[in-house]
RONUZA-651541 format. One record per residue (C-alpha): residue number from 1; residue in three letters; x, y, z. Coordinates in steps of 0.5 Angstrom, whole numbers, plus 500, padded with zeros to 3 digits. Layout:
N
<NUM, Ala, <X, Y, Z>>;
...
//
This chain:
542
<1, Unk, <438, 324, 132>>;
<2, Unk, <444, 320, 131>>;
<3, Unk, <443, 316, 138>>;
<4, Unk, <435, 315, 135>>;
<5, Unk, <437, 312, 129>>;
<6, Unk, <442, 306, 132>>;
<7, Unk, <438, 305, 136>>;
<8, Unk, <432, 304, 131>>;
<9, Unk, <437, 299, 128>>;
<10, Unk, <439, 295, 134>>;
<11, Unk, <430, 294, 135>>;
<12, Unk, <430, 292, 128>>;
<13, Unk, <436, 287, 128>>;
<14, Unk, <434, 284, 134>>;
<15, Unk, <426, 284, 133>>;
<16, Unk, <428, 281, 127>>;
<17, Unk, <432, 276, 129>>;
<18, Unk, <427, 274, 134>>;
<19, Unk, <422, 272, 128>>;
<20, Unk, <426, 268, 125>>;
<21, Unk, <426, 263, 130>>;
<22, Unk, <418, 264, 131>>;
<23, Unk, <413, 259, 130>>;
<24, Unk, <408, 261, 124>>;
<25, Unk, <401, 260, 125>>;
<26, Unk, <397, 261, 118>>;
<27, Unk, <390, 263, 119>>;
<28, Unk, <388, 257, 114>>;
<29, Unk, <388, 252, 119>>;
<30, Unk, <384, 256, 124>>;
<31, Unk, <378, 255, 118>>;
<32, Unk, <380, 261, 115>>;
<33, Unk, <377, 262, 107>>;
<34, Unk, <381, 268, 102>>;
<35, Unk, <374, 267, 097>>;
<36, Unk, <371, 274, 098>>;
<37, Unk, <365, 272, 101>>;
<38, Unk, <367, 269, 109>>;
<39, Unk, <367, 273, 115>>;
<40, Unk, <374, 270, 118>>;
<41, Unk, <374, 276, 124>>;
<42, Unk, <374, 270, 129>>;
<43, Unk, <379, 264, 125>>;
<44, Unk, <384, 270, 124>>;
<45, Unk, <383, 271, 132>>;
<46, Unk, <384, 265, 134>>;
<47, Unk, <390, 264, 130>>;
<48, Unk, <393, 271, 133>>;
<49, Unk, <391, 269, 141>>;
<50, Unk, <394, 262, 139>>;
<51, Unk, <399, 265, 137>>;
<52, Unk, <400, 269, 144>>;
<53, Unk, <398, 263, 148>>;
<54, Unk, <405, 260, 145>>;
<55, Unk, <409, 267, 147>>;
<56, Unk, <408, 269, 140>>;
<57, Unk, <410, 267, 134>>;
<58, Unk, <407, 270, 126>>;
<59, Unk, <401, 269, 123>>;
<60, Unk, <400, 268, 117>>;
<61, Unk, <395, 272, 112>>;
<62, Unk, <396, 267, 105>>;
<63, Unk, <394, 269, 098>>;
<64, Unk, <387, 271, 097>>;
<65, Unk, <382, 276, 100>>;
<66, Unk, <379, 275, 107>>;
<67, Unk, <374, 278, 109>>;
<68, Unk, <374, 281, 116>>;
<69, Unk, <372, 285, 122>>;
<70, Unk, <375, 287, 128>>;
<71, Unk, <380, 283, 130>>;
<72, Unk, <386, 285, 136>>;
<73, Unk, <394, 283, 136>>;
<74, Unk, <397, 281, 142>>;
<75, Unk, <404, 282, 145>>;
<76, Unk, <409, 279, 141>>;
<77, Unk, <406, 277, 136>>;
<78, Unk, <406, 279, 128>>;
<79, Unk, <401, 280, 122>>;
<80, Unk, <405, 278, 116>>;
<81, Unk, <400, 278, 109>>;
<82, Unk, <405, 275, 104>>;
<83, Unk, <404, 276, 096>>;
<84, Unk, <397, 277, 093>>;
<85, Unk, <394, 277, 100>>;
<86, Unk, <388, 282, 102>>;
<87, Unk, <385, 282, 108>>;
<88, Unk, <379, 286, 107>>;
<89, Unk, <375, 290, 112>>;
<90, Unk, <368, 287, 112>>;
<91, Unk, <363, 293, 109>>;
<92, Unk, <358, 292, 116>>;
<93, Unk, <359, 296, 121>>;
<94, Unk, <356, 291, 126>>;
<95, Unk, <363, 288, 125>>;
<96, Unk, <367, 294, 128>>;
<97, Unk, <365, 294, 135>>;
<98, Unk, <367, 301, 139>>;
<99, Unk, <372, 300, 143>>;
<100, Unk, <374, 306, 147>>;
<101, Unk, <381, 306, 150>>;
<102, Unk, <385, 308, 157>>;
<103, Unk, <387, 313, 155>>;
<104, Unk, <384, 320, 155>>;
<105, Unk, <383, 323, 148>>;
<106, Unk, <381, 328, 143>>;
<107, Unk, <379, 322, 138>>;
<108, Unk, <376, 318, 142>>;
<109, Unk, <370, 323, 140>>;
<110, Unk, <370, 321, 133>>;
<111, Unk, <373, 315, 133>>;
<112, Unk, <372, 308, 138>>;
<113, Unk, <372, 303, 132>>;
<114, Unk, <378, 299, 127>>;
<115, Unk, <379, 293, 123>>;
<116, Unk, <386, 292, 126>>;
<117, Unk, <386, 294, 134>>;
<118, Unk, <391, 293, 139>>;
<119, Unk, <393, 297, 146>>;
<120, Unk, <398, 296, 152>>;
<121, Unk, <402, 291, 148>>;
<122, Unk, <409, 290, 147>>;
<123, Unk, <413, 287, 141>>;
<124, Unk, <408, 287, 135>>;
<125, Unk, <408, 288, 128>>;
<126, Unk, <405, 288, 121>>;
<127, Unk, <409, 286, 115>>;
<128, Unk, <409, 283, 108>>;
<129, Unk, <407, 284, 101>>;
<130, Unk, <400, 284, 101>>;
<131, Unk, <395, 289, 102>>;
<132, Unk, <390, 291, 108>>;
<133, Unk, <384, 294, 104>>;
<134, Unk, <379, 298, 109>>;
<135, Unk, <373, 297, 104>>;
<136, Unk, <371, 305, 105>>;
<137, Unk, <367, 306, 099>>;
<138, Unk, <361, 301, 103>>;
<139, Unk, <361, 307, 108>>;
<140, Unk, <356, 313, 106>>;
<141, Unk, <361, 319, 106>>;
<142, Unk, <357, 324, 110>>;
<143, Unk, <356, 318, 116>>;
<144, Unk, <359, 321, 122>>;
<145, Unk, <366, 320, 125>>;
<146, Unk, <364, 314, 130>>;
<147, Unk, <361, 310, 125>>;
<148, Unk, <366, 310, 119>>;
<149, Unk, <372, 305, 122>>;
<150, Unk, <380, 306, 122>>;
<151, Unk, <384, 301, 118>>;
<152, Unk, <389, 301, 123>>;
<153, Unk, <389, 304, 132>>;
<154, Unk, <394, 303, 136>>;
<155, Unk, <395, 305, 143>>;
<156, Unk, <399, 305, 148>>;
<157, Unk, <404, 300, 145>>;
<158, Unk, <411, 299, 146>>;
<159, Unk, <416, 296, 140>>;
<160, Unk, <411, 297, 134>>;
<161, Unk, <413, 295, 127>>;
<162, Unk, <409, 296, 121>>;
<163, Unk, <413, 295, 115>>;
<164, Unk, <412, 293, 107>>;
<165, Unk, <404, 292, 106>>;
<166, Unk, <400, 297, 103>>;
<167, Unk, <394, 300, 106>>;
<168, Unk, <388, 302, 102>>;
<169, Unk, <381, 305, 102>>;
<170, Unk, <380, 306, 109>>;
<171, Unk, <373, 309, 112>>;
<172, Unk, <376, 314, 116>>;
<173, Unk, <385, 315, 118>>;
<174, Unk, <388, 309, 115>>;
<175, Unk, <392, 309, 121>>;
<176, Unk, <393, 312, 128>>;
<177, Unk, <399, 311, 134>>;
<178, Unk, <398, 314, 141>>;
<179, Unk, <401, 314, 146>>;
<180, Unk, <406, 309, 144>>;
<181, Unk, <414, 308, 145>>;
<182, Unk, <418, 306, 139>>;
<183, Unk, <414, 305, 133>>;
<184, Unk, <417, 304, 126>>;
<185, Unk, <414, 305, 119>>;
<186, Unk, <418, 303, 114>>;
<187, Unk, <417, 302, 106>>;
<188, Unk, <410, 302, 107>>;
<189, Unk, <404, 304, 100>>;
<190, Unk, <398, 308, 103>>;
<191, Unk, <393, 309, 098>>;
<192, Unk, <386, 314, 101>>;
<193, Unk, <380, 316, 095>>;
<194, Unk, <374, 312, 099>>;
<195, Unk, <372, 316, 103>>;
<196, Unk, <373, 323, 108>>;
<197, Unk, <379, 324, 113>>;
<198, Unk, <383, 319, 109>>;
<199, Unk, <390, 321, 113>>;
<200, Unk, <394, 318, 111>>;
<201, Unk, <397, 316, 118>>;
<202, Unk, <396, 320, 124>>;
<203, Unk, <402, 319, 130>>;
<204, Unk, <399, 322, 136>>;
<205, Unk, <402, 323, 144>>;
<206, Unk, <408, 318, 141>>;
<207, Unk, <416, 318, 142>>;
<208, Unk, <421, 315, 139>>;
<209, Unk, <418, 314, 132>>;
<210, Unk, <421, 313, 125>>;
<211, Unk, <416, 313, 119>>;
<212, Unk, <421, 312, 113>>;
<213, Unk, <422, 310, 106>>;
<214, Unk, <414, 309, 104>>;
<215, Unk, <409, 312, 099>>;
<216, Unk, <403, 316, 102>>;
<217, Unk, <397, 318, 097>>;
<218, Unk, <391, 321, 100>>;
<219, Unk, <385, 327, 099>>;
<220, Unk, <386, 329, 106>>;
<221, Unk, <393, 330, 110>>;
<222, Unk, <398, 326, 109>>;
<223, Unk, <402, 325, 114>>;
<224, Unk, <400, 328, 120>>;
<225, Unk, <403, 329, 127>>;
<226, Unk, <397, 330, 133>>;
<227, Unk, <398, 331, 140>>;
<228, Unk, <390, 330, 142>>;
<229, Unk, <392, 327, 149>>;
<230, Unk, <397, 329, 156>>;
<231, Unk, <403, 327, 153>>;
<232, Unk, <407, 331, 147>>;
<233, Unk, <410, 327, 141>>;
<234, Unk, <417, 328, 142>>;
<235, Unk, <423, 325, 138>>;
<236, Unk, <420, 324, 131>>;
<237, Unk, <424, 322, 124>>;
<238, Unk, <420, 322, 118>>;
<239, Unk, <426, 321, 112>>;
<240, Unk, <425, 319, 106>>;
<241, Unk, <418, 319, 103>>;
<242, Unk, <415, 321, 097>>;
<243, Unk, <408, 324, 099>>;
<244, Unk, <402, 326, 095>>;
<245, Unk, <396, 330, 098>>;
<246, Unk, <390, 333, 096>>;
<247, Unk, <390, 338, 103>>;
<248, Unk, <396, 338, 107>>;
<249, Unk, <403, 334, 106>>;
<250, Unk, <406, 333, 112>>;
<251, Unk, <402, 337, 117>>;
<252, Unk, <402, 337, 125>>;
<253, Unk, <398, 341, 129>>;
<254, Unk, <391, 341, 127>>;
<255, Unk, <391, 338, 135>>;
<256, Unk, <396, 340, 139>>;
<257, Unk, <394, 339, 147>>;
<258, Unk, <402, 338, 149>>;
<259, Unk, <405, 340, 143>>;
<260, Unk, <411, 337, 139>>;
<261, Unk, <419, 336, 140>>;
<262, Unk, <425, 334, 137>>;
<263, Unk, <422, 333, 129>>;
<264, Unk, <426, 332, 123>>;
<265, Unk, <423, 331, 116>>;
<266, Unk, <429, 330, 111>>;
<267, Unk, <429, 327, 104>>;
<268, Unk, <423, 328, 102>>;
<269, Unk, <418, 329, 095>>;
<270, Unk, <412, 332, 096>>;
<271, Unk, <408, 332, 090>>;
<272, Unk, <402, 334, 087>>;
<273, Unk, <396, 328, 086>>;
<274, Unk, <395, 326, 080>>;
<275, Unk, <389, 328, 076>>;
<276, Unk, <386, 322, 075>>;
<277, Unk, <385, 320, 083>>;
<278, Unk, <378, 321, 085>>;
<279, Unk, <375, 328, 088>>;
<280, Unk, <373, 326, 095>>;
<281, Unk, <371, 334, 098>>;
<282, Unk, <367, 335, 091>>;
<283, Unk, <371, 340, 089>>;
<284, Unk, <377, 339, 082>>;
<285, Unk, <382, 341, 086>>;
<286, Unk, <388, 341, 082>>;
<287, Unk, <393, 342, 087>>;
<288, Unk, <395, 341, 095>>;
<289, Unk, <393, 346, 100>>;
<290, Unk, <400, 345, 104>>;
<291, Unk, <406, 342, 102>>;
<292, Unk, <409, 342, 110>>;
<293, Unk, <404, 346, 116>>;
<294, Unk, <407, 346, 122>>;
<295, Unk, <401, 348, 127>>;
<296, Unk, <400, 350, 135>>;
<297, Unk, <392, 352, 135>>;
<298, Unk, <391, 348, 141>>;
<299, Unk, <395, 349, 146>>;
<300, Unk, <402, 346, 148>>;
<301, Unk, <409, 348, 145>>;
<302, Unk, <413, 346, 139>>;
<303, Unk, <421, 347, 140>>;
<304, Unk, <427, 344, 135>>;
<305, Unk, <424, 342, 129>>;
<306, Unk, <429, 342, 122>>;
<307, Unk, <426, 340, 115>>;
<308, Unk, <432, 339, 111>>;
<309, Unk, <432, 337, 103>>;
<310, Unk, <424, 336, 101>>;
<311, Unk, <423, 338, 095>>;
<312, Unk, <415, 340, 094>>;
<313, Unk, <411, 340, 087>>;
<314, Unk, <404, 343, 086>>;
<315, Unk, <401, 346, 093>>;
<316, Unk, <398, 354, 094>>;
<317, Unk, <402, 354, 100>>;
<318, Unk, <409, 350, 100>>;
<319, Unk, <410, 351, 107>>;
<320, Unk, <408, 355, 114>>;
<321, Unk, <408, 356, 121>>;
<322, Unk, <402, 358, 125>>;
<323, Unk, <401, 359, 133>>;
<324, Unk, <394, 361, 133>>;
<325, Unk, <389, 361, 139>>;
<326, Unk, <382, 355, 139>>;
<327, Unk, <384, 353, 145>>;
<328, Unk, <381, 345, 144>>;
<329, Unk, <383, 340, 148>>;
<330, Unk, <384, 334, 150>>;
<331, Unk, <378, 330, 153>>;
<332, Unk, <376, 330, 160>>;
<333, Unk, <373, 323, 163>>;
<334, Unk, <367, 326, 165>>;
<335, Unk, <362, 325, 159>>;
<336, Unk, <359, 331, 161>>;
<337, Unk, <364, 335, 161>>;
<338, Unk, <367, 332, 154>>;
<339, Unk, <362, 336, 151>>;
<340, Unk, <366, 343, 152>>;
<341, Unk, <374, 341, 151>>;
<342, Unk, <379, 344, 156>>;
<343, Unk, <380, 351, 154>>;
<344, Unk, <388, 350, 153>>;
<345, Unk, <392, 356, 154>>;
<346, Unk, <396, 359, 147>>;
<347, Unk, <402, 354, 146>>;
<348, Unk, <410, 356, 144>>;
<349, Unk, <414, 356, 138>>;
<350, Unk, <421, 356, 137>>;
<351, Unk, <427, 354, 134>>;
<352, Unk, <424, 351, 128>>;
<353, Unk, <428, 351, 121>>;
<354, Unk, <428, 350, 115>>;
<355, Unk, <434, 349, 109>>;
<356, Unk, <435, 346, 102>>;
<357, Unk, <428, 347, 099>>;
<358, Unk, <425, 347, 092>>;
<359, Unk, <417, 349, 091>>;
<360, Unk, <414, 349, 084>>;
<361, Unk, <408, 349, 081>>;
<362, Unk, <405, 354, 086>>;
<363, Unk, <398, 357, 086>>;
<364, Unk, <398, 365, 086>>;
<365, Unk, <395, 366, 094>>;
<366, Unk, <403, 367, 097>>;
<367, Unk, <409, 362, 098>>;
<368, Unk, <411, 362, 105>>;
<369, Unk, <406, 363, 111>>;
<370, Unk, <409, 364, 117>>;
<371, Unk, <404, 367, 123>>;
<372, Unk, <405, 369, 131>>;
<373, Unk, <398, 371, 134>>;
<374, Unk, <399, 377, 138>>;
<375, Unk, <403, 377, 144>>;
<376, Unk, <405, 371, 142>>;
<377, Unk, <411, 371, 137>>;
<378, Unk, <414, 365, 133>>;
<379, Unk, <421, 364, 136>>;
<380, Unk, <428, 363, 132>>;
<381, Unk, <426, 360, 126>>;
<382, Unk, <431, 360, 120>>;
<383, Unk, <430, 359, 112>>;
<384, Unk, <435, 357, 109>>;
<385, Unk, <438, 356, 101>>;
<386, Unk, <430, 356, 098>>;
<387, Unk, <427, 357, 092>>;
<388, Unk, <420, 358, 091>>;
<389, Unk, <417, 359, 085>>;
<390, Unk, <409, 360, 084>>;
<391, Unk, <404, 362, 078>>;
<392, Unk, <404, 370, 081>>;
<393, Unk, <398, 374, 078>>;
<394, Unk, <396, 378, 083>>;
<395, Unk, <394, 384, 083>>;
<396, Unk, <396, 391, 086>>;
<397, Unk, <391, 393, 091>>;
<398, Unk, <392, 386, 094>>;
<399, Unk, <398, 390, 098>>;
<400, Unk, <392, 394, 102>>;
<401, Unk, <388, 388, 103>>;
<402, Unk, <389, 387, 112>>;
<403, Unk, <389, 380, 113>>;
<404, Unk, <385, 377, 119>>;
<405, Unk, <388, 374, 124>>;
<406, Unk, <383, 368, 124>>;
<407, Unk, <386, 365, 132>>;
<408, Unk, <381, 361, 133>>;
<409, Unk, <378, 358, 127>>;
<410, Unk, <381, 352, 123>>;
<411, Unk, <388, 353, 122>>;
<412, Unk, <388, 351, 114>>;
<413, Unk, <393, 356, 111>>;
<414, Unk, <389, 356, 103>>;
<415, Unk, <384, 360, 106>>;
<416, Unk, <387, 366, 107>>;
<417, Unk, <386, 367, 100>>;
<418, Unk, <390, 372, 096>>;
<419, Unk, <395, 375, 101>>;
<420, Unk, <399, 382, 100>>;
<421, Unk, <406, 378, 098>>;
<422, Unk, <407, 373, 093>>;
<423, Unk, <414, 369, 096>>;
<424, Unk, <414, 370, 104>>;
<425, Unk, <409, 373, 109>>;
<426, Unk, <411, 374, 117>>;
<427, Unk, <407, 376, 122>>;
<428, Unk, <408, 377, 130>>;
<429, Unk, <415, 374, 129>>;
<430, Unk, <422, 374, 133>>;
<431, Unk, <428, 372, 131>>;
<432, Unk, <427, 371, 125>>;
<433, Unk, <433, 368, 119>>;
<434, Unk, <433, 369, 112>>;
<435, Unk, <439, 365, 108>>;
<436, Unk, <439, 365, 100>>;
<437, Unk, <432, 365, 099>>;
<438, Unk, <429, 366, 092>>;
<439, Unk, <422, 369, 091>>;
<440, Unk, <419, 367, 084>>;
<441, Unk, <413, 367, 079>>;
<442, Unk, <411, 366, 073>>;
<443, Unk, <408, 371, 071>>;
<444, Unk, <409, 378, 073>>;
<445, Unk, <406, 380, 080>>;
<446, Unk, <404, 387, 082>>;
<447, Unk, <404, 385, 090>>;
<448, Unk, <410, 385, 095>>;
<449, Unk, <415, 379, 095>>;
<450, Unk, <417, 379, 102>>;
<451, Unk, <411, 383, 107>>;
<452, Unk, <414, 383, 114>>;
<453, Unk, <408, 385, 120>>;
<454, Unk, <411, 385, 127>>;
<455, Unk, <417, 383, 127>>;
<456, Unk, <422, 384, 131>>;
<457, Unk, <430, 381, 131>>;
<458, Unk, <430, 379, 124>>;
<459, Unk, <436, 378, 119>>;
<460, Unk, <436, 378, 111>>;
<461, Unk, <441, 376, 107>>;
<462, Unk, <441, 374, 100>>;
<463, Unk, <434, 375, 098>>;
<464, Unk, <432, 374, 090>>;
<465, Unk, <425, 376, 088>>;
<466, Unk, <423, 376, 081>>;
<467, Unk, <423, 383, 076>>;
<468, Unk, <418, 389, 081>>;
<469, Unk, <413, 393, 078>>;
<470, Unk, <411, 400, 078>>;
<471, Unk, <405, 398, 082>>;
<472, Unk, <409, 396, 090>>;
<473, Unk, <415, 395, 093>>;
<474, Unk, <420, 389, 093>>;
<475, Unk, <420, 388, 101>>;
<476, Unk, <416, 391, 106>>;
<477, Unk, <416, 392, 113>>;
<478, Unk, <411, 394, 117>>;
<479, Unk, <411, 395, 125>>;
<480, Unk, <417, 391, 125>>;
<481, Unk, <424, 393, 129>>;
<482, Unk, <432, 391, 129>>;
<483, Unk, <432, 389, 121>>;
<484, Unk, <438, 388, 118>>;
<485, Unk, <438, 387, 110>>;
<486, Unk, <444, 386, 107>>;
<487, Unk, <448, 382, 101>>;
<488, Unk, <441, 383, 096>>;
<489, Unk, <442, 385, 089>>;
<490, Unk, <434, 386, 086>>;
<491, Unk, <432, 387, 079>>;
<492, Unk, <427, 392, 080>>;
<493, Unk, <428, 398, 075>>;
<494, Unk, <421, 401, 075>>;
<495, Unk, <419, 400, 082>>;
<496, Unk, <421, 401, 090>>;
<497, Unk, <426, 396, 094>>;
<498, Unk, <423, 397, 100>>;
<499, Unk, <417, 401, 103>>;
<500, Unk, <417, 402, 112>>;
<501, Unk, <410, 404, 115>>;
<502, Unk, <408, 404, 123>>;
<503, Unk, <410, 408, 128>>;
<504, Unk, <414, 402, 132>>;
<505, Unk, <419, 400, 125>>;
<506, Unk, <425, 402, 128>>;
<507, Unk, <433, 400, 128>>;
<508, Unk, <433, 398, 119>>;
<509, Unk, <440, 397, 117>>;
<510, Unk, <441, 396, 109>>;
<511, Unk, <448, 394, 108>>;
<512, Unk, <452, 392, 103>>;
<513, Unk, <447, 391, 098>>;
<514, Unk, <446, 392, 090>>;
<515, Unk, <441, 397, 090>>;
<516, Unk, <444, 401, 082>>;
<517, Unk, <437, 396, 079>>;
<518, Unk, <431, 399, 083>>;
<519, Unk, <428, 405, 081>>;
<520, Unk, <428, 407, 089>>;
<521, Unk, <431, 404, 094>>;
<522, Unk, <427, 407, 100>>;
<523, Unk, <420, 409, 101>>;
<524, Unk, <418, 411, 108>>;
<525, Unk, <410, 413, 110>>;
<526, Unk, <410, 419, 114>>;
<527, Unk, <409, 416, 122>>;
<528, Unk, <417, 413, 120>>;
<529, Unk, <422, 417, 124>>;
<530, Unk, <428, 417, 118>>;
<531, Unk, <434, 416, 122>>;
<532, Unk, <431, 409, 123>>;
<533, Unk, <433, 407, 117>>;
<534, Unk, <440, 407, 116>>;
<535, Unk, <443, 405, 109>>;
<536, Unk, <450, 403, 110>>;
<537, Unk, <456, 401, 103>>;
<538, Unk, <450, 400, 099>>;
<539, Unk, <450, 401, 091>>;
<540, Unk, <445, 405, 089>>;
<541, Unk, <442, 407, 083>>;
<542, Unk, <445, 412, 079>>;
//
């Protein structure tokens, strides 16, 4: 990770030593007028193709409104809006030709428009103080996909530099990047309340990447990675944002063809949206579905990826992981064919981690989610150093509540609904590691804290939960194997601490926990061989 972010310096150190001694063309002289009433797309592609024709250069959006539609950049060329600048995409579709790329894709199903357009360049950039404004509420809500533009679609591009400007009201995504190399996001504004799908960006089947140090705001996801191609997106750094969401935060997997490699999201605030931002969906939703989701539905394999420092206000999730099996791919060249993706086969998860964590203001459905498909285990995924700290109130017969595997439906965490724990749920999971994790609510919950389905190699060391109760047991395991339990000191006087059930939980191990709190320490249902659970140097109660 070190080797990308110097390499991240050196582009920007010399991508901007290389404008400094380039020629600026303001889009003015082309016969361009910012007075909110004229169509400029074909004064600011003049300038963009003069621009090129010269090996480059920067043009130059002045202070004032400029209408547009398509327009596409060059190579070597950079957009910069300076303060006070907008340019405003035109409110007619017929200024949005369709435009389908080279490459294969799953979005050129809904997506074959744009006000900004660029593929198989080198060396672009959009910069400045100003604001790029997509005019999204002109487009009817309920148009379809294909007739509601991008703000901004980049594709097969290498040394992309967007940085400073604000982006706001797009029709559709405010801005999507496939299959491009080296791309930098940096201190940017995204504002997304105009329309439906109002991601606020989307990186797709790209390498090398870093968005840092920008505000997203948006009634859809905030930041999304996608893998709707032939080509992973691999070595991602996402450092330093403040994001607010009204579904998920920080999600990738939604599509997942060729999965997701080498991914840190670090320092980041994930916050509610401000009640008095528009509600798209038609729905008052006060809180986000998922402050991080990370997701393979559709084929491909998701391996080291670390969350570290993110702290998370306001989602009925804080986090997850889910493997699931909708098979959707990414579309072939025959039309035909297109009509029925590829049924890509189940993908992987691996090595995932998770630290240094603080969720509040949670909804009652369940804190973290963490969910294999059968016979398709999540690998080797570690939390450490997390608070969660969520509304609780649910009620005890939830604990019997059998949850749905949901393989193939969309893969949205919230609509499980209410789960049989309040703190974490695991299912179809090896390899799993738990390190001072405190599990709250606040008000009393009669459900499980910690439910643990078809687990197998798991590692607990230091679990906090909130006071039990009579109704059910702190933590849960059911058809689960080679559980070690130690260091833990639960509060739960009038309650069980742990409660074993399914004939294949085996090899439980409680050492050297406090147990002189609970009520019972163990609760074991009649298919449990009890020599299965061992109990070593614990205090129990007296």
């Amino acid at each position: 990770m070190k080797n990308i972010l110097y390499k991240s310096i050196i582009f920007t150190f010399l991508f901007n030593a290389s404008l400094s001694a380039q020629t600026t063309y303001n889009v003015e002289d082309f016969g361009a007028k910012g007075d909110s009433a004229t169509i400029n797309t074909i004064a600011i592609q003049r300038a963009i193709d003069v621009a090129s024709d010269n090996r480059g250069g920067v043009v130059i959006i002045p202070a004032g409104t400029f209408i547009s539609g398509t327009i596409r950049l060059k190579s070597y060329v950079t957009l910069r809006l300076e303060n006070g600048a907008m340019l405003l995409g035109s409110p007619n579709l017929s200024d949005y030709p369709e435009i389908t790329p080279a490459i294969n894709s799953r979005v050129n199903l809904y997506c074959k428009r744009s006000l900004i357009y660029a593929e198989d360049l080198d060396h672009i950039g959009i910069e400045g103080d100003g604001t790029i404004h997509g005019n999204g509420g002109s487009f009817p809500r309920d148009a379809p996909y294909l007739l509601r533009p991008f703000i901004i679609r980049v594709i097969s591009c290498r040394d992309v530099r967007v940085e400073g400007v604000t982006l706001t009201s797009s029709p559709m995504w405010t801005h999507h990047y496939l299959n491009c190399d080296r791309v930098r996001i940096n201190g940017i504004k995204v504002w997304g309340f105009s329309n439906f799908n109002n991601d606020g960006i989307d990186i797709d089947g790209c390498r090398d990447v870093i968005i840092s140090n920008s505000n997203f705001s948006t009634s859809d996801d905030g930041i999304t990675l996608k893998s709707t191609s032939d080509h992973p997106t691999q070595g991602i750094v996402i450092t330093n944002c403040i994001v607010r969401s009204r579904s998920s935060a920080i999600k990738f997997g939604t599509d997942s063809s060729w999965g997701f490699k080498d991914i840190t999201i670090s320092n980041c605030t994930v916050l509610k949206v401000p009640l008095n931002e528009p509600f798209i969906f038609g729905q008052d939703r006060k809180i986000g579905y998922v402050g991080i989701e990370l997701i393979i539905v559709d084929g491909g394999d998701m391996e080291r990826v670390a969350v570290d420092n993110v702290s998370i206000q306001g989602y009925l999730v804080p986090f997850g992981v889910r493997l699931g099996d909708r098979g959707k791919g990414y579309v072939p060249e025959d039309t035909e064919k297109s009509k029925t993706p590829y049924s890509r086969p189940t993908g992987t998860i691996k090595d995932i981690s998770f630290s240094n964590i603080v969720a509040s203001e949670g909804g009652r459905n369940v804190g973290i989610m963490l969910l294999g498909h059968p016979g398709h285990p999540i690998k080797d995924i570690s939390l450490s150093n997390i608070t969660i700290r969520n509304e609780g109130g649910g009620e005890a017969e939830l604990v019997n509540r059998v949850v749905e595997e949901k393989a193939r439906e969309y893969p949205q965490f919230a609509w499980w609904g209410n789960m049989p724990a309040y703190g974490l749920y695991g299912r179809h999971l090896e390899g799993l590691k738990l390190s001072n994790i405190r599990l709250e609510t606040i008000h009393p919950d009669q459900r499980h804290a910690l439910v643990l389905d078809d687990v197998k190699d798991a590692d607990l060391n230091g679990i906090s939960t909130s006071p039990g109760t009579e109704a059910n047991a702190l933590i849960r395991l059911s058809q689960s194997s080679n559980i070690l339990i130690r260091g833990c000191n639960p509060q739960s006087p009038k309650g069980t601490y742990l409660k074993v059930d399914g004939e294949n939980s085996s090899g439980i191990t409680l050492l050297g926990n406090d147990l002189s709190k609970v009520k019972k320490p163990i609760e074991l249902s009649e298919e449990v061989i009890p020599g299965e659970v061992h109990q070593e140097s614990n205090f129990e109660p007296k």
